[in-house]
N, C-alpha and C positions, 0 to 999 in steps of 0.2 A: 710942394704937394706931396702928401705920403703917400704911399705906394706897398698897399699890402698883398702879397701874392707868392706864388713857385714859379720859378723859373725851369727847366726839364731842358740845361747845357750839355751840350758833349762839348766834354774837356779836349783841347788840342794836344797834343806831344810837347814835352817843353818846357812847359808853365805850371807852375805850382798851382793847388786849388786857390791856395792865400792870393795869388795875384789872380787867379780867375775871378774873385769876389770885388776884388778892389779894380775891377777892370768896368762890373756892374755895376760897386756903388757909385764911382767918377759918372757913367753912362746916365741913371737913373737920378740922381741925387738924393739918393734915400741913403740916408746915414746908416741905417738897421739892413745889414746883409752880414746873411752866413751861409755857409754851405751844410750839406746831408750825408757828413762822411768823407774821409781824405780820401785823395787818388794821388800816388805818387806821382813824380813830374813827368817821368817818362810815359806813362801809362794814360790813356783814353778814355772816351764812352761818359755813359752818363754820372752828371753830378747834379744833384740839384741844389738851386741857389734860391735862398730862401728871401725875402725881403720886408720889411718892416712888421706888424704883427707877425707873419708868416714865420718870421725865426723864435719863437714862442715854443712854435713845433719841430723845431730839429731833432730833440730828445725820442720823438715819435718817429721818425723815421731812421734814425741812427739805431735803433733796434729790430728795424725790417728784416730782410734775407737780400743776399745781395746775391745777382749770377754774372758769372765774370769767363770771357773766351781769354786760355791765357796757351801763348807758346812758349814750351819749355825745350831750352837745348841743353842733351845730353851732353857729356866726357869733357866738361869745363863747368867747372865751379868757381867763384867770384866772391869776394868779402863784402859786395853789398848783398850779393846773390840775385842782382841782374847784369845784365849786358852790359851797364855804365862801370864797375866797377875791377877790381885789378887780378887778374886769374889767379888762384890761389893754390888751384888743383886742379884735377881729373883722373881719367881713367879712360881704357878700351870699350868702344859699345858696338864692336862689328861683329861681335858674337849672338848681341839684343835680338830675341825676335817680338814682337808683337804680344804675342803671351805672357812674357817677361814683365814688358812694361803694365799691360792692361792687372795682372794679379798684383804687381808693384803699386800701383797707382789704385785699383781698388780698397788698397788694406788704409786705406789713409779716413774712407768713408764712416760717419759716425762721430761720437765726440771723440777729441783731439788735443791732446798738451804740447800747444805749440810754443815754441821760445820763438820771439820777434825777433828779428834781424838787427845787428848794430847799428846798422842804418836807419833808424826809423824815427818816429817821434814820440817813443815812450819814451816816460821822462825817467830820470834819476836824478835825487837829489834834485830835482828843481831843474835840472838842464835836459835838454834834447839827447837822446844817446848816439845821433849823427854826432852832434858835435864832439862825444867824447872821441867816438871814433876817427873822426878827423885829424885829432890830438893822437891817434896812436894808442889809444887806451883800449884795452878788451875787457869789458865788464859780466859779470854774471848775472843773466837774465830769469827772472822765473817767468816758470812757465804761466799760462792761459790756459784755459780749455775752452777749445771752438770748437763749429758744429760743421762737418760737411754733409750735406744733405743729398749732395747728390753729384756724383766726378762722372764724366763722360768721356773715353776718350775718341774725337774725332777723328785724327789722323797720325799717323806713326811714318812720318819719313824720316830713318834714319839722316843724323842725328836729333830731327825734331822731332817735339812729340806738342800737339795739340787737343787741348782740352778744354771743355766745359764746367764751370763748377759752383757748385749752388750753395751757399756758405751762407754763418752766422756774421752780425758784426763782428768784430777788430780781429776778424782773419788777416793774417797776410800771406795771399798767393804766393810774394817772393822763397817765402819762409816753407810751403809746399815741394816747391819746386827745388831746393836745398835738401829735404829730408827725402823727397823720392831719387835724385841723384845720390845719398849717401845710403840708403835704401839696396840702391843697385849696385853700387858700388864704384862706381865710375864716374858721382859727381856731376851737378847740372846748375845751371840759372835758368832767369826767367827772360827772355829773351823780347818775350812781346804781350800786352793785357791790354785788354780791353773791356769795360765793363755795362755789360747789355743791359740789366735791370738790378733796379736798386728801390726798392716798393714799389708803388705802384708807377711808379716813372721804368720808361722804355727807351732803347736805344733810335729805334724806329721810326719815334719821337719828338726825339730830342733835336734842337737849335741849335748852332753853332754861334762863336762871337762875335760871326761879321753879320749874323741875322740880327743879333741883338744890337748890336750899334745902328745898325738901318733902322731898327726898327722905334730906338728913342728918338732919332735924330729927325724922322720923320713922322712924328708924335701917333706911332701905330705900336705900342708895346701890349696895350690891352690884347691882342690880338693873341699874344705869346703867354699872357702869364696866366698859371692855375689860380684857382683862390685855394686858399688857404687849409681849406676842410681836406682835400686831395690828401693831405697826410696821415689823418684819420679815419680814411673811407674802410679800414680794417674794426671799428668801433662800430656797434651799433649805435643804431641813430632814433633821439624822440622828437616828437612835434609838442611845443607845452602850452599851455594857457597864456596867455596876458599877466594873470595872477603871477601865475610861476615863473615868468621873465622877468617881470618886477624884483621876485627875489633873487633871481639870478644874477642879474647888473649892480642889485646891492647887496651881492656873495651872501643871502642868506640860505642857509640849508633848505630843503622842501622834499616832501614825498611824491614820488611818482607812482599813482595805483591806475596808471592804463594798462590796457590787457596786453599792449605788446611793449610792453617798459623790459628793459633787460632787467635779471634777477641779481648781477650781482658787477665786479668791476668797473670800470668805465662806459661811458656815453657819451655821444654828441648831441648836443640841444640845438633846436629850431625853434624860429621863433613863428607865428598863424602865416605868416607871408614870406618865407622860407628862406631868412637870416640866421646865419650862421653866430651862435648866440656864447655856448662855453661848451668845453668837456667836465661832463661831472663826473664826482666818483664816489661810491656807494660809502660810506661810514664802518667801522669796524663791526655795531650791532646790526648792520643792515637797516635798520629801519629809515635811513634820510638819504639823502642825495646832495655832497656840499659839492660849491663849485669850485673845479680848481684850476681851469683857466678858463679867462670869462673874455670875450673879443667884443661885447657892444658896445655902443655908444650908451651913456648913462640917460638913463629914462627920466622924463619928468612926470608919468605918472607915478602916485602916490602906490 
């Protein structure tokens, strides 16, 4: 049976997102599983796990805002630059006061040309740059430019520092936590992440995998899983005709002249009995609406 849905998992410590997904499709039997954005293994909190149509829409939420509680230990710096990896430096922080950190850690807010970590999973050349690193290799990375939207800091116990952070996709906190340490002078990793919200998915929320096993096992998953449109609730949304679903299912362009049709961009279509039907998106002259991902079942009206 296919199984189209969001799953809203808090990732365990440990486990790679990769085996977190191959943990759901064994559980569900749904061949079509992805996830909504990597979380390194060490790190927590929510990921969400998409399931057959459902992973259609990853590209849509892999552009969200992610917010992520991350602990950062000062006067030890690391070559993965978290806590798994091998001290590489530091520096004195029993001079730090409070001020220090909070002005340090503010200047990072705004866009960001950040270099990823050699630990990571941009690729070079086709390979993982972990794995060069493994090898011993130090390669040069270009930069990014990420967004941070919003650093909080929570709490400043020397040597920890605790923070809030509201970020663009393919941020990496570890990579934060590295340049505020060299920042200060004295060198830091990331010691502990947890990540609260990732769109419209919440920590709050979110399932763990021993819910999820209970809950195929004992043929209650419907209970767990979002549909599908969850991903796109950031899109406005139309109600269409009969007519206009007809073209929909068979990907022909059509105009939308209801008074509350968005002007421009994309849209979510409905269908009179409130089926989640495609995402359209407006043509370069504006004047059509083609679809460009279409989720129904093929109509046999003419």
């Amino acid at each position: 049976m296919a199984i189209d849905g969001i799953l809203n998992l808090d990732k365990p410590k440990g486990k790679t997102s990769f085996e977190v997904v191959a943990v759901v499709r064994r559980l569900s039997g749904e061949r079509r599983v992805g996830h909504g954005g990597t979380l390194d293994p060490e790190a927590t909190g929510v990921l969400p796990i998409y399931l057959g149509q459902g992973t259609r829409l990853v590209e849509f939420l892999v552009d969200t805002r992610k917010v992520y509680q991350a602990e950062i230990k000062l006067g030890i710096s690391t070559d993965t630059y978290d806590a798994t990896g091998r001290i590489v430096g530091g520096g004195d922080t029993t001079a730090l006061t409070r001020e220090d950190v909070e002005v340090a850690t503010y200047s990072f807010k705004g866009s960001v040309e950040q270099v990823p970590p050699m630990y990571s999973a941009v690729k070079h050349q086709g390979v993982p740059l972990y794995r060069w690193a493994r090898a011993g290799i130090e390669l040069p990375r270009k930069t990014r430019k990420v967004e941070f939207y919003r650093i909080e800091v929570l709490e400043w116990r020397p040597p920890l520092l605790s923070l809030e952070v509201e970020c663009s996709k393919g941020t990496y906190i570890r990579s934060l936590a590295h340049d505020l340490g060299a920042k200060l002078g004295c060198g830091a990793h990331l010691s502990n992440l947890v990540r609260i919200s990732s769109g419209p998915f919440h920590i709050k929320d979110a399932i763990t995998i021993s819910e999820v096993e209970s809950a195929f096992k004992s043929n209650r998953w419907t209970e767990l899983i979002h549909s599908i449109d969850i991903a796109v609730y950031h899109l406005p949304a139309v109600t269409v005709t009969d007519d206009e679903e007809c073209s929909i299912v068979n990907g022909r362009p059509l105009m939308l002249v209801k008074q509350d049709s968005p002007s421009e961009g994309q849209c979510r279509a409905y269908s009179r009995d409130g089926r989640f039907l495609a995402i359209l998106s407006r043509d370069e002259e504006g004047e059509c609406w083609r679809p460009k991902k279409v989720f129904a079942k093929g109509l046999t009206k003419a």
